[in-house]
C-alpha positions in Angstrom: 122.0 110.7 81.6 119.4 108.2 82.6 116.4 108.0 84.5 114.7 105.0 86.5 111.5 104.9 88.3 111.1 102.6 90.8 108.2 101.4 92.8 109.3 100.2 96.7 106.4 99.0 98.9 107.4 100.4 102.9 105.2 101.1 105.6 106.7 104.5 106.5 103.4 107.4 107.6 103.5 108.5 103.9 103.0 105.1 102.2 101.1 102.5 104.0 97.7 104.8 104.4 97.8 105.4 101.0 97.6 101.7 100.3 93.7 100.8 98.4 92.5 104.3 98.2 92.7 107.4 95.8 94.9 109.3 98.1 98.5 110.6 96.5 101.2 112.3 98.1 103.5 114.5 96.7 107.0 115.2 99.0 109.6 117.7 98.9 112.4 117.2 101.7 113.7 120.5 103.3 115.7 118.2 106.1 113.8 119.5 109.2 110.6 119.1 108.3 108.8 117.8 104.9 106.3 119.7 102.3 103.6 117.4 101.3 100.7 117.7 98.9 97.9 115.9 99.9 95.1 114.9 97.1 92.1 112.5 97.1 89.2 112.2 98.7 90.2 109.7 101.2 93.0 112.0 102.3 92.0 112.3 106.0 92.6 109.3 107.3 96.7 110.0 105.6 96.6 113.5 107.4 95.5 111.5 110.5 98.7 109.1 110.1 100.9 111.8 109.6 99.8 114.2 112.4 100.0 111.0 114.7 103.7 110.2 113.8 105.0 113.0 112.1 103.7 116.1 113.4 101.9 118.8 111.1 102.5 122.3 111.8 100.7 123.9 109.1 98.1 122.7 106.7 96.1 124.8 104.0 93.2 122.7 102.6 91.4 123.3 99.3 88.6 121.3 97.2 90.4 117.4 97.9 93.8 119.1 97.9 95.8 120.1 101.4 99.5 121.4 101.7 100.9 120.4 104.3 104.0 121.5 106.8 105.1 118.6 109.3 106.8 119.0 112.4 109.8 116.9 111.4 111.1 115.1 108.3 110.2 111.4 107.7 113.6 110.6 107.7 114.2 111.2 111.0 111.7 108.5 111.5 113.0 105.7 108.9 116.2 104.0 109.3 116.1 102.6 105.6 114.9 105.5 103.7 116.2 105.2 99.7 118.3 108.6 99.9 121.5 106.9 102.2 121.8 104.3 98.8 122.1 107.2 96.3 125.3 108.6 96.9 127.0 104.9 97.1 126.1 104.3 93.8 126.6 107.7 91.9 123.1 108.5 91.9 120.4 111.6 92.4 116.7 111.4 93.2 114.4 113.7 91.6 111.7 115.3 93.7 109.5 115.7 94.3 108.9 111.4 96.1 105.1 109.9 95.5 103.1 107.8 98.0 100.6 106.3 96.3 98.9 102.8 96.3 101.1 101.9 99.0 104.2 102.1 97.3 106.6 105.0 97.3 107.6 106.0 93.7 111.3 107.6 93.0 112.3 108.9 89.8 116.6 108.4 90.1 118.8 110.0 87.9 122.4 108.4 87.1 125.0 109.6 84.6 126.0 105.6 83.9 123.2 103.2 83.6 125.2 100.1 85.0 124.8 102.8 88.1 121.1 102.3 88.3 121.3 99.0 87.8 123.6 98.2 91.0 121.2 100.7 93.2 118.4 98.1 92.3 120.6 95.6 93.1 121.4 96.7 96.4 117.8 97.5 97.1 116.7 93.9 96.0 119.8 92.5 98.7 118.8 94.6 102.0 115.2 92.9 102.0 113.1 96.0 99.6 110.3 95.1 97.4 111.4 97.3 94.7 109.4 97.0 90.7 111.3 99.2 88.0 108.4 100.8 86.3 110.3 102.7 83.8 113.8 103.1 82.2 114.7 105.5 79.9 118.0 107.6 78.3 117.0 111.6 79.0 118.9 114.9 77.3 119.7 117.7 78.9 116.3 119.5 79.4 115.5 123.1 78.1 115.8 125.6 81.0 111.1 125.6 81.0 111.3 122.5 80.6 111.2 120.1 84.2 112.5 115.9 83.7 109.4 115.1 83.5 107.7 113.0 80.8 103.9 112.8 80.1 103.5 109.2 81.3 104.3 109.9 84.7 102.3 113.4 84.7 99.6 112.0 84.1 97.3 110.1 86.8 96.6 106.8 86.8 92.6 106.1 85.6 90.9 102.8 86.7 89.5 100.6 83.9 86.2 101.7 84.0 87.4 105.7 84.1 89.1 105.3 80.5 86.0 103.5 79.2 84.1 106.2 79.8 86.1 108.6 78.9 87.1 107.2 75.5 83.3 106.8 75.0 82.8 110.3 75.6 85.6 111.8 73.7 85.0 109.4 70.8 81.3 110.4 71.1 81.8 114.0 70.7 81.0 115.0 74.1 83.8 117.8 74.6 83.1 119.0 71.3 81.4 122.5 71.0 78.5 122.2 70.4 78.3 118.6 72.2 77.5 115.6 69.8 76.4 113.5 72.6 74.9 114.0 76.2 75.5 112.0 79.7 72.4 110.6 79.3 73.1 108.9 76.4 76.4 107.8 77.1 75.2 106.3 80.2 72.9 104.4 77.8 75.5 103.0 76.2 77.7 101.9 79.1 74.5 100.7 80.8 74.4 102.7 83.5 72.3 106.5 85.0 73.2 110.1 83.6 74.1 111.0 87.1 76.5 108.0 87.3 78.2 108.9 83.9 78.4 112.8 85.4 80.5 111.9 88.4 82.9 109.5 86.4 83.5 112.5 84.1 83.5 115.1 86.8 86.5 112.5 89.2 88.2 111.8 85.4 88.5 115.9 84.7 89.7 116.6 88.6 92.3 114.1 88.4 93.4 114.9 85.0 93.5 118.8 85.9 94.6 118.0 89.1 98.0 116.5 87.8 98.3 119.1 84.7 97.5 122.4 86.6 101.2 122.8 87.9 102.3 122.9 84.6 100.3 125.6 83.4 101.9 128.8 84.9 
């Protein structure tokens, strides 16, 4: 078997809002209405798209998470939704779909390679602005085990977010007893305790965020 993810920028309810902020949404289609989880803290002004052109029916917020039940499913609402190319090409798409950065990310699944290949192809034809971000040859997974790798479990840090956090790790600050404190890491990068705090403290929710599923 083999797996693609691909990138296609739309401006569907679930992708456009998403576009410059932290927000990330998480989809599982059930036909008549969608299943989303919601994350980030700019997730409001997503729910607010959403309610306006999907319809929620449900939500259950938490600390910068939100499930969320919609009235209807997006497809309903999108005449060139990815799904109607799978089946023409031999292909399956593995949920759960992500919104994020404005782009909707799709992790496709094809017995024959030369399969995925002609999907993009297609998708590059009808007018989509489609990026391949990853290609790779998977086994049959264990029965625990989801097709999932570790790349695309884990979230995507800015710059400045792995600076610190290599600093920090290299520095001993997880370590028990710590070898280092905020304050002087925040010395180092040139900037306040506090500010060093709440780079570690967005770092940790969006690393635990991402892992927690898997930890059950």
């Amino acid at each position: 078997m083999y797996e693609a993810t691909v990138a296609i920028a739309d401006s569907s309810a679930y992708t456009a809002p998403t576009d410059g902020t932290d927000c990330r949404i998480e989809l599982w289609c059930n036909d008549h209405a969608d299943l989303l989880y919601v994350v980030g803290s700019s997730a409001e002004p997503v729910l607010s798209r959403v309610r306006e052109d999907i319809g929620i029916e449900d939500c259950v917020r938490g600390d910068g998470e939100t499930v969320v039940i919609t009235g209807s499913c997006l497809k309903r609402h999108e005449t060139s939704h990815i799904e109607r190319y799978l089946e023409s090409h031999d292909c399956l798409l593995l949920p759960p779909l992500r919104y994020e950065d404005g782009r909707k990310h799709c992790r496709i699944l094809a017995l024959d390679p030369e399969n995925l290949t002609d999907l993009y192809a297609a998708l590059l034809e009808d007018g989509f602005d489609v990026e391949v971000l990853r290609k790779r040859e998977v086994g049959v997974p264990a029965r625990s085990s989801p097709l999932v790798s570790l790349e695309e479990t884990l979230p995507e840090l800015t710059a400045r977010q792995r600076e610190v956090l290599s600093l920090a790790i290299e520095g001993g600050y997880y370590e028990i007893p710590r070898e280092t404190t905020s304050e002087q890491l925040g010395a180092e990068l040139g900037i306040s305790r506090r500010a060093v705090d709440d780079h570690l403290r967005r770092i940790e929710r969006k690393l635990l965020s991402a892992l927690h599923t898997f930890l059950y």
